[in-house]
TIMAR-441927 format. One record per atom (N, C-alpha, C): x, y, z; residue in three letters. Coordinates in pm, whole numbers, padded with zeros to 5 digits, always signed. Example, Ala and Ser with C-alpha at 12.3 -4.5 7.8 and 13.67 -1.06 7.14 Angstrom:
2
+01319-00569+00780Ala +01230-00450+00780Ala +01320-00330+00780Ala +01285-00225+00708Ser +01367-00106+00714Ser +01290+00003+00787Ser 
***
This chain:
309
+18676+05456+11696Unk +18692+05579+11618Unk +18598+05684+11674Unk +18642+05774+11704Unk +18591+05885+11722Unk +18470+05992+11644Unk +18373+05980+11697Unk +18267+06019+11613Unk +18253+06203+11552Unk +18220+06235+11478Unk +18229+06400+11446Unk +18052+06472+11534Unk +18051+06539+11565Unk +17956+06628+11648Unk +17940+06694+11513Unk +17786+06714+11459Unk +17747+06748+11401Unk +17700+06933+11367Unk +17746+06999+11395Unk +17682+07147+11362Unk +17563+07144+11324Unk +17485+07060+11200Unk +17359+07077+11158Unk +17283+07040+11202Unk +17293+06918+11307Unk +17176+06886+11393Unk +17121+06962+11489Unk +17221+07108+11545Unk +17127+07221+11621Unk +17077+07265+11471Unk +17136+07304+11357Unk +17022+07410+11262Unk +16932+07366+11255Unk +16946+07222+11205Unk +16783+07141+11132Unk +16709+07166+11317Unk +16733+07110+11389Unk +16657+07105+11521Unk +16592+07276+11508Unk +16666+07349+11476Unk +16611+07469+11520Unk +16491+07516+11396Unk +16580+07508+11308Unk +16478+07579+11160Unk +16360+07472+11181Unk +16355+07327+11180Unk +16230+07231+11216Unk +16151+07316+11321Unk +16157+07342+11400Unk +16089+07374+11497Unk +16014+07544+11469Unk +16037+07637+11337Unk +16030+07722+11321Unk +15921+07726+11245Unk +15956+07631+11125Unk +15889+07562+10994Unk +15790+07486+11022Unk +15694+07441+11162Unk +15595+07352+11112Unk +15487+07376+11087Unk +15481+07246+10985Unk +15431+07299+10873Unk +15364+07134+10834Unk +15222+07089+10795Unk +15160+06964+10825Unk +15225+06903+10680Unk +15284+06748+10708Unk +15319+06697+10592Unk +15265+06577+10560Unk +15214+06545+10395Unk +15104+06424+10385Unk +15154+06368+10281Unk +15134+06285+10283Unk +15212+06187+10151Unk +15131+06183+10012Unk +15174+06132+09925Unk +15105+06171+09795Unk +14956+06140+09771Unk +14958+06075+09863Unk +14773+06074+09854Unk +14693+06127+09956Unk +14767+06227+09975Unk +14720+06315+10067Unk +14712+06309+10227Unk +14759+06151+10272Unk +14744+06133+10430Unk +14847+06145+10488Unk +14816+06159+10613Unk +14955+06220+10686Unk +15074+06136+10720Unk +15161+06146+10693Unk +15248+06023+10726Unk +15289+05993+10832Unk +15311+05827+10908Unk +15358+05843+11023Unk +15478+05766+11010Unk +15503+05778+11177Unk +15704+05759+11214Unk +15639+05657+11337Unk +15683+05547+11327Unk +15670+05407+11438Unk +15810+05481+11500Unk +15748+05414+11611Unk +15869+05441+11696Unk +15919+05317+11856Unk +16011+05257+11833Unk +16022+05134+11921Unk +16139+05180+12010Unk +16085+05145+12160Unk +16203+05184+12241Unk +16191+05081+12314Unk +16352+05051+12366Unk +16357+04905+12441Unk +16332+04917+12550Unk +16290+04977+12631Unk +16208+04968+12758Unk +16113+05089+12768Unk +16002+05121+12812Unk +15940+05220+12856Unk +15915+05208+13041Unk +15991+05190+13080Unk +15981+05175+13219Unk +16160+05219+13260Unk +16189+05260+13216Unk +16288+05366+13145Unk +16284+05505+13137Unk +16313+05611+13263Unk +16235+05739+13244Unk +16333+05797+13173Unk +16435+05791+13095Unk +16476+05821+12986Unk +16414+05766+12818Unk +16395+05683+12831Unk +16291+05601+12757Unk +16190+05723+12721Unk +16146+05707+12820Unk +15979+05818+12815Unk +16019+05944+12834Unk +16139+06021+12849Unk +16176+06135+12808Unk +16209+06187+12631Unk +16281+06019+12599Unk +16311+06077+12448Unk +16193+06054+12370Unk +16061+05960+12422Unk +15966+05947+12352Unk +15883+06036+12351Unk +15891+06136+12498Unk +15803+06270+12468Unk +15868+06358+12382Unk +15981+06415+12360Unk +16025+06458+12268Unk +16037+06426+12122Unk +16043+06285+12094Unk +16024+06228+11963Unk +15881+06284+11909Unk +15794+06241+11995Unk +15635+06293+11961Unk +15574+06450+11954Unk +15675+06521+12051Unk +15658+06670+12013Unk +15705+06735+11884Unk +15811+06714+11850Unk +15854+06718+11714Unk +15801+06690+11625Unk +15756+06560+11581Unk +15654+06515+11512Unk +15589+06553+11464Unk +15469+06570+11610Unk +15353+06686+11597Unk +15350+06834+11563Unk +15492+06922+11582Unk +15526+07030+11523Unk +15552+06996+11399Unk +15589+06885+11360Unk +15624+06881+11176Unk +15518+06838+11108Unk +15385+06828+11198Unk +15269+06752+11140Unk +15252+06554+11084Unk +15314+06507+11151Unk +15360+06372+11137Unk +15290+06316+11259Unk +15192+06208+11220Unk +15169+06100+11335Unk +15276+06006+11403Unk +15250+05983+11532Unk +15334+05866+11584Unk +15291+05741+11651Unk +15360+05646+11614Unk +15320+05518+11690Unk +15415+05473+11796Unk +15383+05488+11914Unk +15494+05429+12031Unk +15452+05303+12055Unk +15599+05220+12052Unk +15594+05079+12089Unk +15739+05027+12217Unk +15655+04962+12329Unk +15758+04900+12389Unk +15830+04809+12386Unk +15935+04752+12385Unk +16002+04650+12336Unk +16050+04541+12480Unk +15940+04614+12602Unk +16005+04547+12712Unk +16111+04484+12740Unk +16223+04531+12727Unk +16342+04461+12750Unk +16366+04314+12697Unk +16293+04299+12551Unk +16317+04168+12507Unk +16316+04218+12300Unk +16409+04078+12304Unk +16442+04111+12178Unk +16339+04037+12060Unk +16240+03935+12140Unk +16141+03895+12015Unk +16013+04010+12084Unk +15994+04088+12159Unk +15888+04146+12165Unk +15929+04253+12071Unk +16046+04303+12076Unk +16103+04365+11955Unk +16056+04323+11864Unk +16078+04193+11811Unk +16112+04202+11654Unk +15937+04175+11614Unk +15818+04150+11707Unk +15694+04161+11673Unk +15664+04273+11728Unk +15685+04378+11733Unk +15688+04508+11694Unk +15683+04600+11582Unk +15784+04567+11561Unk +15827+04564+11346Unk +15763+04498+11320Unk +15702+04428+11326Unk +15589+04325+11254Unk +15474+04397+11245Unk +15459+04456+11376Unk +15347+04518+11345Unk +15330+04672+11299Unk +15460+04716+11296Unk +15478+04852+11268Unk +15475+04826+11114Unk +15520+04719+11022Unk +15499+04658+10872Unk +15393+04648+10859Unk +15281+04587+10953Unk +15160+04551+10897Unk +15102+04681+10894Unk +15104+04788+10976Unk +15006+04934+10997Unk +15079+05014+10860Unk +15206+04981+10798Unk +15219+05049+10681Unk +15261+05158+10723Unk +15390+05195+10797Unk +15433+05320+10875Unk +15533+05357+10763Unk +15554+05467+10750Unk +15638+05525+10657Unk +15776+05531+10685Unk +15829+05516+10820Unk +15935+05552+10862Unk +15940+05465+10989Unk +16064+05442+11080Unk +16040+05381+11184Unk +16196+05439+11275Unk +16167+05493+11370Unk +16278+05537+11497Unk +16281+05382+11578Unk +16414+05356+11569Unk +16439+05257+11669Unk +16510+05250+11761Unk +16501+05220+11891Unk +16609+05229+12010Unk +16639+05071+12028Unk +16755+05048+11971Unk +16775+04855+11981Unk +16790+04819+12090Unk +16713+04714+12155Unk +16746+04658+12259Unk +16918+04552+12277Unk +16987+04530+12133Unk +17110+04492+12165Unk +17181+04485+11993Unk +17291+04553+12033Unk +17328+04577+11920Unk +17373+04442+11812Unk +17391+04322+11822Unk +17351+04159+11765Unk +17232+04146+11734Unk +17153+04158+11847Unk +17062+04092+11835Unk +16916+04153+11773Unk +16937+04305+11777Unk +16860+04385+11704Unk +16839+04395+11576Unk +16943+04345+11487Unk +17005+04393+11370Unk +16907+04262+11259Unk +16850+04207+11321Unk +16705+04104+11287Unk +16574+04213+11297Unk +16569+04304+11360Unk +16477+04390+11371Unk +16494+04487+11255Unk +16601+04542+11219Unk +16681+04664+11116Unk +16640+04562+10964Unk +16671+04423+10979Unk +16650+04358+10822Unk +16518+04360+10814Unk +16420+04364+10879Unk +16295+04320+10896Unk +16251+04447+10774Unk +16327+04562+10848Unk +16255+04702+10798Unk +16316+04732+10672Unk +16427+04689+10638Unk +16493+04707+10464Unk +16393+04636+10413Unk +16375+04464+10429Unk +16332+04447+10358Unk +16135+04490+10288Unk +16107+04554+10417Unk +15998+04602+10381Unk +15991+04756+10351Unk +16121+04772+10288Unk +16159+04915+10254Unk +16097+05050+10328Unk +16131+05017+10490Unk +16062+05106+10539Unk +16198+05177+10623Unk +16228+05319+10561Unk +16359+05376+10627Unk +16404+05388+10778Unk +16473+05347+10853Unk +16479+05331+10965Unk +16646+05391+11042Unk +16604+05453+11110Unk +16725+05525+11175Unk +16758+05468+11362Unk +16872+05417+11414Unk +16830+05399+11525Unk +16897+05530+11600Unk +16838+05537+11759Unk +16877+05604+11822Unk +16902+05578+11965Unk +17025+05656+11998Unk +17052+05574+12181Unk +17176+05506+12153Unk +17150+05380+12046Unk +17204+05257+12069Unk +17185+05229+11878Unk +17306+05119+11856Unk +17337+05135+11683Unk +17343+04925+11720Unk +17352+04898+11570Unk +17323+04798+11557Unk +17409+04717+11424Unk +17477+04576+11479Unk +17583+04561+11393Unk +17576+04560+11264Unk +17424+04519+11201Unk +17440+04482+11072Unk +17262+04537+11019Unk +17287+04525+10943Unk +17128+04630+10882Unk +17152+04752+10819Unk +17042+04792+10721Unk +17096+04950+10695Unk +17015+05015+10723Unk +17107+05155+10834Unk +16988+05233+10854Unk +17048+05356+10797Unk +16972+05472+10828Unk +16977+05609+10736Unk +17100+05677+10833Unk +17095+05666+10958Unk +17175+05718+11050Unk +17180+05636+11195Unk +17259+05673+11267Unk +17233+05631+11395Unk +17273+05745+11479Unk +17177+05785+11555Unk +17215+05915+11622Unk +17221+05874+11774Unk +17314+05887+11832Unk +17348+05893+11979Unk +17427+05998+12042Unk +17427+06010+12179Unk +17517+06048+12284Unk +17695+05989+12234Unk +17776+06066+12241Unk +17907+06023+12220Unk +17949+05967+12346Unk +17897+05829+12399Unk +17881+05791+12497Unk +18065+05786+12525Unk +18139+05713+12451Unk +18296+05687+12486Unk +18401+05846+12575Unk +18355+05942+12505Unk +18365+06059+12542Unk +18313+06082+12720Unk +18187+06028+12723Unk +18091+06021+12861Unk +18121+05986+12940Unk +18184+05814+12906Unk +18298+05765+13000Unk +18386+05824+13033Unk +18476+05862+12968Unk +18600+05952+13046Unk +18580+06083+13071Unk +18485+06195+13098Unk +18440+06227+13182Unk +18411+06183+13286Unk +18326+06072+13334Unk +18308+05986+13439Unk +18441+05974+13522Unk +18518+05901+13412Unk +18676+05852+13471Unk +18737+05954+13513Unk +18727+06120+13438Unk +18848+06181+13450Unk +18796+06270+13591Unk +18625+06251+13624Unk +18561+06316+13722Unk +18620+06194+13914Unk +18634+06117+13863Unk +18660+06003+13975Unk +18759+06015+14008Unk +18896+06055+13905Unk +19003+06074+13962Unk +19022+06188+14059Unk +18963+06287+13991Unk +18950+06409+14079Unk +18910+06380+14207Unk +18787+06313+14217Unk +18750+06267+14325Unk +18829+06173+14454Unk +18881+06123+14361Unk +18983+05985+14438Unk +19134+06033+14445Unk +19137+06167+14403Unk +19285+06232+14419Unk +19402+06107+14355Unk +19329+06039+14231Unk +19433+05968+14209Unk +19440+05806+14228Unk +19369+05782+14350Unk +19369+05670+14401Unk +19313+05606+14464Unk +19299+05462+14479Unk +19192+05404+14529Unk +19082+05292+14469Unk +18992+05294+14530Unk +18937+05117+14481Unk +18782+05170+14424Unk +18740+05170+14326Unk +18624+05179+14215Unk +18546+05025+14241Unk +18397+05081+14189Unk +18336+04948+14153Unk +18257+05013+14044Unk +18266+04919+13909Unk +18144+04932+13785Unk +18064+04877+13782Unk +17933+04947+13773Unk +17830+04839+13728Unk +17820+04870+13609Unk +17825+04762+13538Unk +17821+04816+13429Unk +17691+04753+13383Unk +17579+04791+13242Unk +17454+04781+13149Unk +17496+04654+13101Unk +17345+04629+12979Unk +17322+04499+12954Unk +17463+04483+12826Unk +17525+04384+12892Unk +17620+04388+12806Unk +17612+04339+12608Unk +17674+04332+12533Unk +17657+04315+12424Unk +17609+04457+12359Unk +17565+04537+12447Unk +17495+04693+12372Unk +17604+04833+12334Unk +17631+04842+12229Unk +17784+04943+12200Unk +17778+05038+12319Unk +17689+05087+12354Unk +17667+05189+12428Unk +17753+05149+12547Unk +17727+05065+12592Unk +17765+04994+12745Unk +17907+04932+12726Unk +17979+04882+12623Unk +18104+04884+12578Unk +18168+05043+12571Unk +18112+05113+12494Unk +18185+05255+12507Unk +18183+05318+12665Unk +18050+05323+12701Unk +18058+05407+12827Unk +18196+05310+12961Unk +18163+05219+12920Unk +18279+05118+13015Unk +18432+05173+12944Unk +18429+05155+12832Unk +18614+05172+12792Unk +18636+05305+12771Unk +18550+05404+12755Unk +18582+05528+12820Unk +18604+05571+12948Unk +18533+05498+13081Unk +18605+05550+13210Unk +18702+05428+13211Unk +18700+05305+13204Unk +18841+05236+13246Unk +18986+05319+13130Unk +18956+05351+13003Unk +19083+05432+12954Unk +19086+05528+13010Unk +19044+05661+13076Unk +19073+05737+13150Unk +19136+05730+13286Unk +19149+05623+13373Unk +19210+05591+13466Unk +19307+05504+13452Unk +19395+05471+13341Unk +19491+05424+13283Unk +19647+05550+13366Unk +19719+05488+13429Unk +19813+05588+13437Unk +19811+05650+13571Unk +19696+05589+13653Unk +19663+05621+13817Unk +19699+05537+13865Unk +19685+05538+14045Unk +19675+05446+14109Unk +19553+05404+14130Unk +19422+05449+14078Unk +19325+05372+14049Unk +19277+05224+14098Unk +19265+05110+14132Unk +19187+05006+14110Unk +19062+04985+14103Unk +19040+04897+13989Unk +18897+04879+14000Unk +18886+04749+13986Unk +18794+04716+14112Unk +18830+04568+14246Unk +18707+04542+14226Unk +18593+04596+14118Unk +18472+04497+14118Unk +18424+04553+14012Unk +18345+04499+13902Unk +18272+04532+13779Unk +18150+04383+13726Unk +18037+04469+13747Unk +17949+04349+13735Unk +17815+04420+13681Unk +17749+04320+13555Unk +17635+04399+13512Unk +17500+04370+13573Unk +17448+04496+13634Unk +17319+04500+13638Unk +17201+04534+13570Unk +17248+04536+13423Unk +17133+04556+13306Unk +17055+04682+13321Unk +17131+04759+13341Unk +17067+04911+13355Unk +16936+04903+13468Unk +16965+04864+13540Unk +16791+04812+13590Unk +16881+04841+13741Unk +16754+04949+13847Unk +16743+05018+13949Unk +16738+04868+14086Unk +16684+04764+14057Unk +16671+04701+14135Unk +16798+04604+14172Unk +16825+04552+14035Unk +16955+04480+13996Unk +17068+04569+14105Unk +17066+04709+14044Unk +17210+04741+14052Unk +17209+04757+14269Unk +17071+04791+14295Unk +17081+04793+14485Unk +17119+04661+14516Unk +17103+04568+14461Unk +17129+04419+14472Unk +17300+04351+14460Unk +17333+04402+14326Unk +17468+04382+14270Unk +17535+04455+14402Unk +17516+04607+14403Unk +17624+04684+14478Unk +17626+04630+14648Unk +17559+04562+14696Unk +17509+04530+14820Unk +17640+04411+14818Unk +17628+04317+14738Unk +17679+04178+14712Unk +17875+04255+14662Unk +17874+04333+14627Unk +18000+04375+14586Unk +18102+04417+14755Unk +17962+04517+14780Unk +18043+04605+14924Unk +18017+04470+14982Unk +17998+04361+15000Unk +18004+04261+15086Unk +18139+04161+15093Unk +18146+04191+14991Unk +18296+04123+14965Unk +18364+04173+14919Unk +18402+04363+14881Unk +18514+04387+14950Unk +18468+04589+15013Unk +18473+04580+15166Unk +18382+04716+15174Unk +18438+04814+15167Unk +18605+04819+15101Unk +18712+04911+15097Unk +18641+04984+14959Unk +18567+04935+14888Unk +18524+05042+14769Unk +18469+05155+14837Unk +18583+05288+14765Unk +18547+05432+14796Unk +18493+05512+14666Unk +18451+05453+14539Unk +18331+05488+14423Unk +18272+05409+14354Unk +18181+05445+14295Unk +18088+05313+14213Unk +18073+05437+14101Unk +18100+05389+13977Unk +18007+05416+13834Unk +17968+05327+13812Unk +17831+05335+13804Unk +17741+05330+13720Unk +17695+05347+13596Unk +17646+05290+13518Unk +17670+05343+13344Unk +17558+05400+13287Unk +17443+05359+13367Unk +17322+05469+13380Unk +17261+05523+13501Unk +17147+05607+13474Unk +17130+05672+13658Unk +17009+05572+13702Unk +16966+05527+13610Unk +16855+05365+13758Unk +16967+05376+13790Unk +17068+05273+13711Unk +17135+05196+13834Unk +17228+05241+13923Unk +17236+05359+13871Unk +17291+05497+14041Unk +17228+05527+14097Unk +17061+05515+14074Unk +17013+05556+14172Unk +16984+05409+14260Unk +17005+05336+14204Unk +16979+05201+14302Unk +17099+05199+14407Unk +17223+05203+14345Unk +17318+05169+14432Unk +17291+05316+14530Unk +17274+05422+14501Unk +17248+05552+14635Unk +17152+05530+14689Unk +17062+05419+14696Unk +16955+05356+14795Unk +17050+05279+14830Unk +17098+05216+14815Unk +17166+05099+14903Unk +17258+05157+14985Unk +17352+05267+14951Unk +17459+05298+15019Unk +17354+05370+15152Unk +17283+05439+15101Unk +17218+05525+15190Unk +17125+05381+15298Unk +17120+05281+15281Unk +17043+05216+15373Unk +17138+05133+15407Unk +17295+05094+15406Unk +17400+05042+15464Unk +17462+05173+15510Unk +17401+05290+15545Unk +17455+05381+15626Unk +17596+05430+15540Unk +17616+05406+15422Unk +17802+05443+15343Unk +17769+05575+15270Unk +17789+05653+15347Unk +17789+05804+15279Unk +17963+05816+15266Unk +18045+05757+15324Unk +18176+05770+15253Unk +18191+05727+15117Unk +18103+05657+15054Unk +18138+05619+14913Unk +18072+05712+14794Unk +18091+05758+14705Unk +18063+05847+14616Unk +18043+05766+14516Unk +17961+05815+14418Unk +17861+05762+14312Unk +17845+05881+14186Unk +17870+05823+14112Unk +17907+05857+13923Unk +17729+05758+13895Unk +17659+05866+13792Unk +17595+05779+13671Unk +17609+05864+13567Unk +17509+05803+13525Unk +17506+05875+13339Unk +17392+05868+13247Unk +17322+05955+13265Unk +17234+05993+13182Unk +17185+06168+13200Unk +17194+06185+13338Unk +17091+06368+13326Unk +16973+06336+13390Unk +16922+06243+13458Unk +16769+06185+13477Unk +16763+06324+13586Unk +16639+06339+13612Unk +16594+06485+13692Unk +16606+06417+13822Unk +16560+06285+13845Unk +16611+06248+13993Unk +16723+06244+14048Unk +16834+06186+13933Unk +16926+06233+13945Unk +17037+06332+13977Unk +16974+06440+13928Unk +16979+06583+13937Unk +16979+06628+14071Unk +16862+06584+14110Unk +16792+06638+14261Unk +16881+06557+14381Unk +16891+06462+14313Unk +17026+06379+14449Unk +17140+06405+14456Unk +17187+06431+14316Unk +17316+06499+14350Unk +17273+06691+14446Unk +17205+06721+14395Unk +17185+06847+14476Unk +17173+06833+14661Unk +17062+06662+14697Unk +17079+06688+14820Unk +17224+06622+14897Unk +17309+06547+14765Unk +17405+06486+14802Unk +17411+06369+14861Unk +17339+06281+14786Unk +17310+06119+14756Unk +17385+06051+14680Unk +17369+06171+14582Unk +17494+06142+14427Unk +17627+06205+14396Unk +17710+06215+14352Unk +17852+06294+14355Unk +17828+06338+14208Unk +17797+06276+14083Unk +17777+06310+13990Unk +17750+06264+13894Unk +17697+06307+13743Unk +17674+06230+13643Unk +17665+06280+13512Unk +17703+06169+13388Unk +17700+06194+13237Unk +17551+06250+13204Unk +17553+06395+13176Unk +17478+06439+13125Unk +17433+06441+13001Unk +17329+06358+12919Unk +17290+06350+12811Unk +17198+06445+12750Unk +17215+06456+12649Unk +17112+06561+12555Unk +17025+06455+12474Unk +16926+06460+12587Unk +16839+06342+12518Unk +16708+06398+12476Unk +16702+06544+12462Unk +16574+06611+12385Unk +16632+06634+12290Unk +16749+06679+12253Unk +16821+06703+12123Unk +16837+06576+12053Unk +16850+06459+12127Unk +16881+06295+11987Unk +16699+06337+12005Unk +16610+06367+12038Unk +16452+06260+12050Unk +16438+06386+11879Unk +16433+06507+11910Unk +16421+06632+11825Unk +16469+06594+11701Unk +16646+06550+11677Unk +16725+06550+11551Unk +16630+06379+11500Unk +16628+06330+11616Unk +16607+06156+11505Unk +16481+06227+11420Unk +16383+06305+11451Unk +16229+06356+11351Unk +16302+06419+11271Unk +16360+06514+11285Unk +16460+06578+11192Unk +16502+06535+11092Unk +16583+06375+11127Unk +16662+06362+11011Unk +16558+06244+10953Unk +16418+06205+10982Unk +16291+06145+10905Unk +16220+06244+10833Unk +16236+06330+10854Unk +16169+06466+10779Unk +16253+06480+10685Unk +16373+06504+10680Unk +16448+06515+10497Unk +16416+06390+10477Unk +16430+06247+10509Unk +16436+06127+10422Unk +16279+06157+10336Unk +16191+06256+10383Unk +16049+06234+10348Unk +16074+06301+10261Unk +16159+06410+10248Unk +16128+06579+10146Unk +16275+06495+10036Unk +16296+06396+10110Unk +16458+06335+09999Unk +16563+06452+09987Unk +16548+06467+10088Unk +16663+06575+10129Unk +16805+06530+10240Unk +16862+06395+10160Unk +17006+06335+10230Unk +17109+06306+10213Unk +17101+06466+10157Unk +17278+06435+10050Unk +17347+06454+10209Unk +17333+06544+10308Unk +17446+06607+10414Unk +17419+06477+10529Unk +17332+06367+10532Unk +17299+06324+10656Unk +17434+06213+10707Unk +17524+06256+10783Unk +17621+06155+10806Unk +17576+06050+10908Unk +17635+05963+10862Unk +17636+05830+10965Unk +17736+05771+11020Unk +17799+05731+11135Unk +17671+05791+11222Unk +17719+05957+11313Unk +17578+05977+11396Unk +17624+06103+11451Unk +17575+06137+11630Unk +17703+06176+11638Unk +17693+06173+11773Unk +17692+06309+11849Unk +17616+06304+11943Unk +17596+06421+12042Unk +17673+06402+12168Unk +17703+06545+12127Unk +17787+06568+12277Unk +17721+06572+12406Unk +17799+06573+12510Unk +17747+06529+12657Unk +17814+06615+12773Unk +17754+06671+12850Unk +17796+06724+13003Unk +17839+06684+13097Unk +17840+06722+13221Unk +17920+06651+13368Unk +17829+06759+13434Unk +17766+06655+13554Unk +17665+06741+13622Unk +17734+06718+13794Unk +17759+06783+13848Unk +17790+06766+13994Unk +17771+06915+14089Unk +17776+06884+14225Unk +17749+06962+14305Unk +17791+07134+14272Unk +17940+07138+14237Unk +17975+07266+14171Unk +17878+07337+14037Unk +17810+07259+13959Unk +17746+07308+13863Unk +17592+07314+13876Unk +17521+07222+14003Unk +17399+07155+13955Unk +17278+07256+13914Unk +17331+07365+13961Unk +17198+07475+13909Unk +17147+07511+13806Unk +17243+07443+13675Unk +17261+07484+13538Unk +17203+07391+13478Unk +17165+07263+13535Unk +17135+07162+13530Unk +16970+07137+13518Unk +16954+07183+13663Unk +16824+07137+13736Unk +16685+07233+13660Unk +16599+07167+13611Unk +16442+07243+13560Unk +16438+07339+13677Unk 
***
């Protein structure tokens, strides 16, 4: 199902940022917002966490950053300890949407309001889940490849850690967009969002079959891994899709390493997730829908100036 793009998440983003203004809880101390992201070695990771924390600090709210290293019990003693410090609120980026949702009960039952972001989680209640309309992202991807492939020809996916909605949507959004082509796609294999994995995977793919003329990727590590690899097997005939907006990213598609990628608004989810912890504080959630998704760009050589810091 198709998610609704919110109008109020630019107002609140904007009027928040107009309004700050220091906020303390009834006994006068300042309240804080835990905040768990599943990797910090992740420069998207540490993009939405600088923005989570700027916000914050414009709304007068402390923060606690926690890494979840790519594991799901360092996760869930995280929340453990974000329960024991007595955090008022908690931003979560799930490391898998199953297996997280042990992390989400942790926080009901210690009645501590919790919203995730990035990435949503099957079972738990949270206040919202705010992401990228990643399914949308995909077929951009897809509908950018066809262009590219005039239609036709042999694809390879790498696709993220599987089990994560995100990595299901961004996948069945470019394979439904190339529905109706001559298209094939002659290899799909996950490299867990991870830069090293995916130079590894794509190496082992073009090895057995080297007729692939594109690779998506479902994030930009692992585009930028496979545009190290192509670039050190000498294959500048093959063109390369990721998805996120990463600034390295950016800069490769500019020197033409990269062909292109899903541009995310990932200061706008880091901005709206404080946003929508700031009404749960003032109990201001009659309008907050769940869940809500942000729209997304297409960054390539024709546009990249609009793009680039």
């Amino acid at each position: 199902m198709k998610k609704k793009l919110l109008s109020m998440i630019l107002a609140v983003t904007m009027v928040s940022g107009i309004m700050a203004v220091p906020a303390a809880a009834e006994d006068g101390e300042t309240k804080t917002i835990g905040a768990i992201y599943w990797s910090l070695n992740n420069n998207f990771m540490v993009f939405l966490k600088e923005n989570v924390e700027a916000q914050a600090e414009a709304l007068g709210y402390e923060t606690i950053a926690m890494d979840s290293e790519s594991n799901t019990e360092t996760e869930l003693n995280n929340v453990e300890d974000l329960i024991s410090r007595d955090v008022d609120a908690v931003i979560l980026v799930p490391m898998d949407s199953d297996g997280s949702s042990n992390a989400v009960k942790l926080l009901n039952d210690a009645g501590i309001p919790v919203i995730t972001a990035d990435r949503t989680t099957t079972e738990g209640d949270v206040i919202t889940s705010i992401a990228t309309d990643n399914y949308a992202g995909g077929q951009k991807a897809g509908e950018f490849a066809i262009e590219q492939l005039e239609g036709k020809g042999k694809v390879a996916i790498l696709r993220g850690t599987l089990g994560t909605n995100l990595e299901t949507e961004r996948y069945s959004g470019f394979v439904d967009a190339l529905e109706g082509t001559d298209i094939e796609i002659a290899a799909e294999q996950s490299a867990d969002f991870d830069r090293t994995k995916a130079f590894n995977t794509i190496e082992n793919i073009l090895q057995a079959d080297p007729d692939i003329q594109l690779v998506y990727a479902e994030n930009d590590e692992m585009c930028l891994g496979v545009a190290k690899a192509l670039e050190s097997a000498n294959r500048k005939d093959i063109k390369v899709i990721g998805f996120d907006g990463a600034q390295e990213t950016l800069e490769a598609i500019k020197d033409g390493t990269v062909t292109g990628t899903v541009f995310q608004q990932f200061a706008l989810i880091g901005k709206t997730s404080v946003d929508i912890i700031d009404k749960v504080f003032k109990g201001d959630t009659d309008d907050i829908e769940n869940p809500m998704a942000i729209e997304c760009d297409f960054a390539s050589a024709e546009n990249i100036d609009e793009f680039l810091k």
